[in-house]
KOLPAPA-805361 format. One record per residue (C-alpha): residue number from 1; residue in three letters; x, z, y. Coordinates in pm, 1 decimal, decimal comma, always signed. Each point is the difference from the previous one (the first is absolute). Layout:
BEGIN
<doti resi="NUM" resn="ALA" xx="X" zz="Z" yy="Y"/>
...
//
This chain:
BEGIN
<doti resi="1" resn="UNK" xx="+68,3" zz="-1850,9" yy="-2782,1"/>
<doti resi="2" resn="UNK" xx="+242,6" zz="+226,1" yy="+209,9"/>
<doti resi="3" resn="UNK" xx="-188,6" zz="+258,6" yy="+236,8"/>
<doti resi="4" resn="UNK" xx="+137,0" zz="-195,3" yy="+312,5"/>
<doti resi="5" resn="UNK" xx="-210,1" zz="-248,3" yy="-100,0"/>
<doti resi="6" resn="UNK" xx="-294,6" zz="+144,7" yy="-1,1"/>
<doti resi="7" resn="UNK" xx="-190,0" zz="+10,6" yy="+356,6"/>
<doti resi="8" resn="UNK" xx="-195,7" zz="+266,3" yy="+110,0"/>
<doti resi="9" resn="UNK" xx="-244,2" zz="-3,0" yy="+300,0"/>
<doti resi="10" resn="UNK" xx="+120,9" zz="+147,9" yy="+310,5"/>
<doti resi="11" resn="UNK" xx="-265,1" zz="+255,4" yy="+178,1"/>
<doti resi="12" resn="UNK" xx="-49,1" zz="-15,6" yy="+318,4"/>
<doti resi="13" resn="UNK" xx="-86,5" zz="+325,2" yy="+205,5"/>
<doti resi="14" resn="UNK" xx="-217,7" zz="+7,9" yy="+377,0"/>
<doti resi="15" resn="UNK" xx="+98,3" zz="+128,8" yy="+315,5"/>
<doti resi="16" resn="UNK" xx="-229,9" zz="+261,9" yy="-48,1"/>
<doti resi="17" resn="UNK" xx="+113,2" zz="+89,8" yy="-346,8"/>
<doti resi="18" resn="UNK" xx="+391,8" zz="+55,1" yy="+150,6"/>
<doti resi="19" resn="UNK" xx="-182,8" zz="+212,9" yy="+240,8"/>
<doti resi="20" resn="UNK" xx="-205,7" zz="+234,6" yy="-227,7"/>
<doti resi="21" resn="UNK" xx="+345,8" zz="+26,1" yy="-204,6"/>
<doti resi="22" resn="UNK" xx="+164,1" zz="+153,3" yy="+344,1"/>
<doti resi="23" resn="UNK" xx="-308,7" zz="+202,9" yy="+91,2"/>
<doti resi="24" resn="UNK" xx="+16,6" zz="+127,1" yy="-311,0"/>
<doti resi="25" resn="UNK" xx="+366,5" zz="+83,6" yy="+29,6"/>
<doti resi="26" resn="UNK" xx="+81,6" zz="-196,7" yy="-351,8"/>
<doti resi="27" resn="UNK" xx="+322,2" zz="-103,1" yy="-89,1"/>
<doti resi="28" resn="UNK" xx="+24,3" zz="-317,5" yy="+133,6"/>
<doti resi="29" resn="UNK" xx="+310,3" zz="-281,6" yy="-3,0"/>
<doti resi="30" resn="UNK" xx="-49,6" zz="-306,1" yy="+219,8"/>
<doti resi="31" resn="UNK" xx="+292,2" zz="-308,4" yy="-9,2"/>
<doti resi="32" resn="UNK" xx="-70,2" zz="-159,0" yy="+309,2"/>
<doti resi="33" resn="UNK" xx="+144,1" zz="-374,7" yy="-35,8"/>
<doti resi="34" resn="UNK" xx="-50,8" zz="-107,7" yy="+356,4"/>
<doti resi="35" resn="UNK" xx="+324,5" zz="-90,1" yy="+194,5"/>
<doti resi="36" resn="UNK" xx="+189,4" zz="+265,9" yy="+158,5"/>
<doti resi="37" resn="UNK" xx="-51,2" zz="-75,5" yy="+331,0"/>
<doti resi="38" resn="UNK" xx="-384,6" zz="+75,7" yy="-99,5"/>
<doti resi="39" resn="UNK" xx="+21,0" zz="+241,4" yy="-157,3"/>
<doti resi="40" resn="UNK" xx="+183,7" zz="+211,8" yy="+280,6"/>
<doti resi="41" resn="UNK" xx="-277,2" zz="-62,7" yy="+256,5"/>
<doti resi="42" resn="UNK" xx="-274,0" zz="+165,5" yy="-232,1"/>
<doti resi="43" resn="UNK" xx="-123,5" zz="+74,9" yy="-362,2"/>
<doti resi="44" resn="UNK" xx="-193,8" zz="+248,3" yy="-217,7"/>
<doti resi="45" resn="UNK" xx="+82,8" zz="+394,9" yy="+101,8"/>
<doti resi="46" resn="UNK" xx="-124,6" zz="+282,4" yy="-156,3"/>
<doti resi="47" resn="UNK" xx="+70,0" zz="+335,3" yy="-156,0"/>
<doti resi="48" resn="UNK" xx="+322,1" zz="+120,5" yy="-232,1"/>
<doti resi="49" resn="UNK" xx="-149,1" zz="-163,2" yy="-274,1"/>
<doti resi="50" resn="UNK" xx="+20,5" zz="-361,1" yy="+94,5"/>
<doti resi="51" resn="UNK" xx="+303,7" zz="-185,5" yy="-18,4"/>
<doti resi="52" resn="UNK" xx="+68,6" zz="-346,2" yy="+177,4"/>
<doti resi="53" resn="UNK" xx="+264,3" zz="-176,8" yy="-53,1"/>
<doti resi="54" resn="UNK" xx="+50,4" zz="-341,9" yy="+155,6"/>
<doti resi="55" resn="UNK" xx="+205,5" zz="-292,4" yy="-263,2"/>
<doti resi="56" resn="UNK" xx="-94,4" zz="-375,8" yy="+175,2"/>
<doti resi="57" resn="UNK" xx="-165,6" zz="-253,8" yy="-248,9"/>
<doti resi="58" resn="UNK" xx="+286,1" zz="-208,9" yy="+46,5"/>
<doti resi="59" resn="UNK" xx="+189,0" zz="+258,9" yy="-160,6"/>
<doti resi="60" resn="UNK" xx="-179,6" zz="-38,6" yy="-265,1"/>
<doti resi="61" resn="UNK" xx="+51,1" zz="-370,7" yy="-23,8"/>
<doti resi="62" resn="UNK" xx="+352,1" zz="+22,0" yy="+51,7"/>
<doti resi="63" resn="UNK" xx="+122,3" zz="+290,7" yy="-171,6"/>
<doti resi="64" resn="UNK" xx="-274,4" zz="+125,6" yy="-238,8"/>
<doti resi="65" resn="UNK" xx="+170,4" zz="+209,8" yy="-213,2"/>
<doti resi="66" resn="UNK" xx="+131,2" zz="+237,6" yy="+296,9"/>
<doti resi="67" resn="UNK" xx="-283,1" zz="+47,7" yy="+205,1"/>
<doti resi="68" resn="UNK" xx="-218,3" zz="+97,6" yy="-325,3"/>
<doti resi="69" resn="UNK" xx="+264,7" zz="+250,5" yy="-23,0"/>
<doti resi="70" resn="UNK" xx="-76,3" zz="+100,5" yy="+358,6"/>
<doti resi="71" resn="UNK" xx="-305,8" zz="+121,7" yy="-113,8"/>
<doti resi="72" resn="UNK" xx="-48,3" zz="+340,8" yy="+41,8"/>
<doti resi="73" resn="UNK" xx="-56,9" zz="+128,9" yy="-359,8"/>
<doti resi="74" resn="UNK" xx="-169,9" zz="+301,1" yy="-199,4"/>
<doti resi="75" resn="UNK" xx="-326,5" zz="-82,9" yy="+136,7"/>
<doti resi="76" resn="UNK" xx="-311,6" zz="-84,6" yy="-177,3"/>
<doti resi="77" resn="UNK" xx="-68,8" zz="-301,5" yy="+178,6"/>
<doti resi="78" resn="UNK" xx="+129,7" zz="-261,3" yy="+318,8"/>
<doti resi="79" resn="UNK" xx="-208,1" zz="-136,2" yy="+276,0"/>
<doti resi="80" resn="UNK" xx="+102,0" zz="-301,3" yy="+144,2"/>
<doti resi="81" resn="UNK" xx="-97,3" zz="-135,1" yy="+315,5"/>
<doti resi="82" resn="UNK" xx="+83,0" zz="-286,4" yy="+260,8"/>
<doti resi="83" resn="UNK" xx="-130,3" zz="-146,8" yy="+315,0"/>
<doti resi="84" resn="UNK" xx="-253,6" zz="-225,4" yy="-210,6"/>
<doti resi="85" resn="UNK" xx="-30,1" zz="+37,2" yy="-354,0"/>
<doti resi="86" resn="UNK" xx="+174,4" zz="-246,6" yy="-187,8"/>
<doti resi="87" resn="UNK" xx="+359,1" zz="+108,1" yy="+18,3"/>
<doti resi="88" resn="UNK" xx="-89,3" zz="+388,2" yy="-125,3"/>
<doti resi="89" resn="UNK" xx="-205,1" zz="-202,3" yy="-282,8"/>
<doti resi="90" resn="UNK" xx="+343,7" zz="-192,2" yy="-101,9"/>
<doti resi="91" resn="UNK" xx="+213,4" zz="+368,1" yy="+18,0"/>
<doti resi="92" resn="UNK" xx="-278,7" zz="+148,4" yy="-150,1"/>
<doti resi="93" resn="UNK" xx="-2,1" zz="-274,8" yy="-350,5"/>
<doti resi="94" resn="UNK" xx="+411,3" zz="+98,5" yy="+30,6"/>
<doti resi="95" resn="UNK" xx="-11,6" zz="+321,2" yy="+28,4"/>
<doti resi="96" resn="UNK" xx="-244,7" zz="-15,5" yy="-334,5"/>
<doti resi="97" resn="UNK" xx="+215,3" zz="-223,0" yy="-221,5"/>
<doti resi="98" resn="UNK" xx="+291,3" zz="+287,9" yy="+83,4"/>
<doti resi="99" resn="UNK" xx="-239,6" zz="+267,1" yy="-164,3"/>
<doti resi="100" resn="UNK" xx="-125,3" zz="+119,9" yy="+317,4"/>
<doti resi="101" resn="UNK" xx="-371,2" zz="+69,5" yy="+87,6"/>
<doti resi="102" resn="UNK" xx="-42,4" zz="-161,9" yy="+289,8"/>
<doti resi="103" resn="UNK" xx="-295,8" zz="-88,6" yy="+227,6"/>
<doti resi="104" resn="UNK" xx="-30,1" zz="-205,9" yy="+345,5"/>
<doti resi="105" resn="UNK" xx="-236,6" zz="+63,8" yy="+272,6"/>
<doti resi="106" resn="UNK" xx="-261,6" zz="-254,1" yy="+82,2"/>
<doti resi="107" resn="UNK" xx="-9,3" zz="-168,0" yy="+285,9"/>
<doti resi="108" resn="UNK" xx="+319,6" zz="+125,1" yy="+93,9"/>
<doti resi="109" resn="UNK" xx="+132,4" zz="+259,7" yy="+303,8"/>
<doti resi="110" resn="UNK" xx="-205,7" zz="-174,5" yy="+255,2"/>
<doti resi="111" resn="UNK" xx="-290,0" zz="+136,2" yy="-220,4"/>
<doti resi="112" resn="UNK" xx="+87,6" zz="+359,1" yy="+76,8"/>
<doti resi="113" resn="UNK" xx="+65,3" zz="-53,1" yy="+362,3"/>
<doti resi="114" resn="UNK" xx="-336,0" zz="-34,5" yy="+30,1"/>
<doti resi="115" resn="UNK" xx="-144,9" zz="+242,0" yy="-260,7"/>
<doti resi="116" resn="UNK" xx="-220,9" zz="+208,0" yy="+165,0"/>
<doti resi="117" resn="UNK" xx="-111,2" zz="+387,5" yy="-185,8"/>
<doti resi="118" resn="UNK" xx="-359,0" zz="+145,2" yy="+128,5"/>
<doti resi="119" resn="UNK" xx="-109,8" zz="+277,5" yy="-133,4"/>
<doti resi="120" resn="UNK" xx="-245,6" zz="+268,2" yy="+117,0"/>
<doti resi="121" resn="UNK" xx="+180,3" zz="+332,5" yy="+113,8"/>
<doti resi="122" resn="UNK" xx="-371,3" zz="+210,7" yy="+126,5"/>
<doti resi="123" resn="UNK" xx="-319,3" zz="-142,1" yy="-111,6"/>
<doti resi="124" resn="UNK" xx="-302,6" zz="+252,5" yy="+43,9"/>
<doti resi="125" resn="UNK" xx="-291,4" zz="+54,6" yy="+184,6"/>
<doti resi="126" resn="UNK" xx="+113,6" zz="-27,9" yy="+319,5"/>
<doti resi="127" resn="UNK" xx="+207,7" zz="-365,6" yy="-16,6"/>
<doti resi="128" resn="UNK" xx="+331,0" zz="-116,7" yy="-138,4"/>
<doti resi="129" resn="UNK" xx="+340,3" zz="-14,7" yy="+87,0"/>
<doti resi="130" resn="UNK" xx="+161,3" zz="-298,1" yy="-193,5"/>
<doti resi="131" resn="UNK" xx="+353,9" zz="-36,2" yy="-40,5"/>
<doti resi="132" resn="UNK" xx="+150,9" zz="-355,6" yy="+47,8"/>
<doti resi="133" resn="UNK" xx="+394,3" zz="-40,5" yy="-94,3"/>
<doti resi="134" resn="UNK" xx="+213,0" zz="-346,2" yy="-5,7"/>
<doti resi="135" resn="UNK" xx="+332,6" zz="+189,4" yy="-251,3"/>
<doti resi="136" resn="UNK" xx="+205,7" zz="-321,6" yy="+57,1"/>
<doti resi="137" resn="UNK" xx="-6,5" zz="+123,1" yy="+416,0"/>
<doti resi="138" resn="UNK" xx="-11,0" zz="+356,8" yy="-58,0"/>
<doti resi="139" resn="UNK" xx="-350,7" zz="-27,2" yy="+230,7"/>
<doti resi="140" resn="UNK" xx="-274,9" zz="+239,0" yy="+20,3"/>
<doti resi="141" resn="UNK" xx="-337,4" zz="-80,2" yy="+149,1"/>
<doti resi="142" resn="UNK" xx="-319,7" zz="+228,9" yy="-19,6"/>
<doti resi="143" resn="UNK" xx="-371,8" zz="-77,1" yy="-14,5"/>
<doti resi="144" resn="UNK" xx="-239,4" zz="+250,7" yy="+120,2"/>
<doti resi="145" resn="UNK" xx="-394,8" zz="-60,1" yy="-50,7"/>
<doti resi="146" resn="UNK" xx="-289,7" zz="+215,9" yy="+100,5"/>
<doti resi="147" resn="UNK" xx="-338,6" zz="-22,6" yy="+82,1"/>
<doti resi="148" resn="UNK" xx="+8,3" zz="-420,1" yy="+50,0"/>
<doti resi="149" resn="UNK" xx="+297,3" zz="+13,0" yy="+172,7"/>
<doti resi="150" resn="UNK" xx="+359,5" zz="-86,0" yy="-111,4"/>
<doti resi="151" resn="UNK" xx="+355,6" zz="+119,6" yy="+230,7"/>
<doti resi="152" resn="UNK" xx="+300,7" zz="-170,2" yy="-161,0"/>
<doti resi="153" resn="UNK" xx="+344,3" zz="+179,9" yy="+83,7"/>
<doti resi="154" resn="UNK" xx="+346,5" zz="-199,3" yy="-7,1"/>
<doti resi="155" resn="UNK" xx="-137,2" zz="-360,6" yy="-125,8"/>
<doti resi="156" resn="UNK" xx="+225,0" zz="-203,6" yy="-171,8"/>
<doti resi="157" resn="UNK" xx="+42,5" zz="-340,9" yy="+41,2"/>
<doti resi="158" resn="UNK" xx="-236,7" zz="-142,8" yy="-234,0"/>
<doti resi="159" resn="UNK" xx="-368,9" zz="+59,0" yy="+119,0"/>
<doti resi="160" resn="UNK" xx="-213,1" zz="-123,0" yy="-287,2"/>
<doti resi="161" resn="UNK" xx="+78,8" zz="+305,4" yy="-193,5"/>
<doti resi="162" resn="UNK" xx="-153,3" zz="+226,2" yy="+279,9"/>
<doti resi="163" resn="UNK" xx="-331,8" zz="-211,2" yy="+4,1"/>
<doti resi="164" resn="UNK" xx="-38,3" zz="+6,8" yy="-356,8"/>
<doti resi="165" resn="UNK" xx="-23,8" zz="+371,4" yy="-7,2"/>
<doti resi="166" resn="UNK" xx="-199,3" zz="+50,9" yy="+294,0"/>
<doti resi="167" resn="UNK" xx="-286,8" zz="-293,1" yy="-86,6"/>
<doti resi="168" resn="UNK" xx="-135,2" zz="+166,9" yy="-330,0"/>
<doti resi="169" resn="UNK" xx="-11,3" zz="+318,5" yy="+176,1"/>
<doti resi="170" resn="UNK" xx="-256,8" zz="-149,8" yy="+295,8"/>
<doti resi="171" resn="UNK" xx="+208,6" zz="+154,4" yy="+255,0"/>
<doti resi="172" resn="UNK" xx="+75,8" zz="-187,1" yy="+317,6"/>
<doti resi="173" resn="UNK" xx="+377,1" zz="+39,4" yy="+64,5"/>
<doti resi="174" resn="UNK" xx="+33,2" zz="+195,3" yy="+377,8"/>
<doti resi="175" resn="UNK" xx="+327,0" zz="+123,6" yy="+46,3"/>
<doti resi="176" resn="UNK" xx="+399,2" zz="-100,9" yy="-74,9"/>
<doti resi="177" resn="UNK" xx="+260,2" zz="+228,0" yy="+69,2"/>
<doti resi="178" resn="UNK" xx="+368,3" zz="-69,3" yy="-7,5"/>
<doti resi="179" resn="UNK" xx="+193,8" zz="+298,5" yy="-46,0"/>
<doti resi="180" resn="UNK" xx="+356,5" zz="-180,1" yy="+25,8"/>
<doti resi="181" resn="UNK" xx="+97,3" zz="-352,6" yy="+58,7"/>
<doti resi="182" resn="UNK" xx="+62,8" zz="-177,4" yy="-287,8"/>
//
């Protein structure tokens, strides 16, 4: 049995994986098979140490052999993503049976468009302050609670995110400001 015959699973990696890999500044390599015209209006940015590169699927189907060479190489490993899922699954089996460790994103780009980041930035005695960030927008929303009462600064568009954090902390949610239209 020749190695090209043998299949190997394909791993899949989260929105919120890709974005610890950024956050944490990691050498990251994304082949973005959505069609050029996509890919121009918007994609995955980050630091130095991610590189996008953008070969269409139906590159891949019509001239496999030179758009696996597109690929940037010398890194560890490719992520592959697309507007749904499926196509980065197909690049990604490709890219594997060419010796190249490849993973695709679930759920596609339109995943991390609405991937949403909370985290606290001050929690103590006297409240919190929680940050909420969309990366896919480059938007930056805060939460402040104290004593049963919650301010939100900059909301984004998505408002179920801001009640969830404000309901297990009983506060009743008073104030909005909007620094800067959106």
């Amino acid at each position: 049995m020749a190695l090209a015959d043998v299949q190997t699973e394909v791993k899949t990696f989260t929105a919120a994986e890709l974005y610890q890999r950024i956050i944490n500044d990691e050498p990251t390599t994304i082949v973005d098979v959505r069609n050029s015209e996509d890919f121009s209006r918007w994609g995955v940015e980050g630091r130095d140490s991610l590189k996008v590169v953008n070969i269409p699927y139906f590159d891949f189907i019509e001239e496999e052999e030179e758009s696996v060479a597109k690929v940037p190489a010398g890194r560890d490993q490719v992520f592959v993503i697309c507007a749904k899922e499926g196509s980065s699954q197909f690049v990604a089996e490709i890219l594997q049976q060419h010796g190249i460790q490849a993973s695709y994103m679930e759920g596609g780009i339109n995943i991390w468009r609405n991937l949403y980041d909370v985290r606290d930035v001050v929690s103590n005695r006297f409240g919190r302050i929680i940050q909420v960030a969309r990366p896919a927008r480059g938007d930056l929303s805060f939460v402040v609670i104290s004593e049963g009462e919650a301010a939100v600064v900059d909301p984004l568009r998505h408002i179920g995110h801001y009640l969830e954090i404000v309901r297990p902390a009983d506060a009743k949610l008073t104030h909005i400001f909007d620094t800067h239209a959106h």
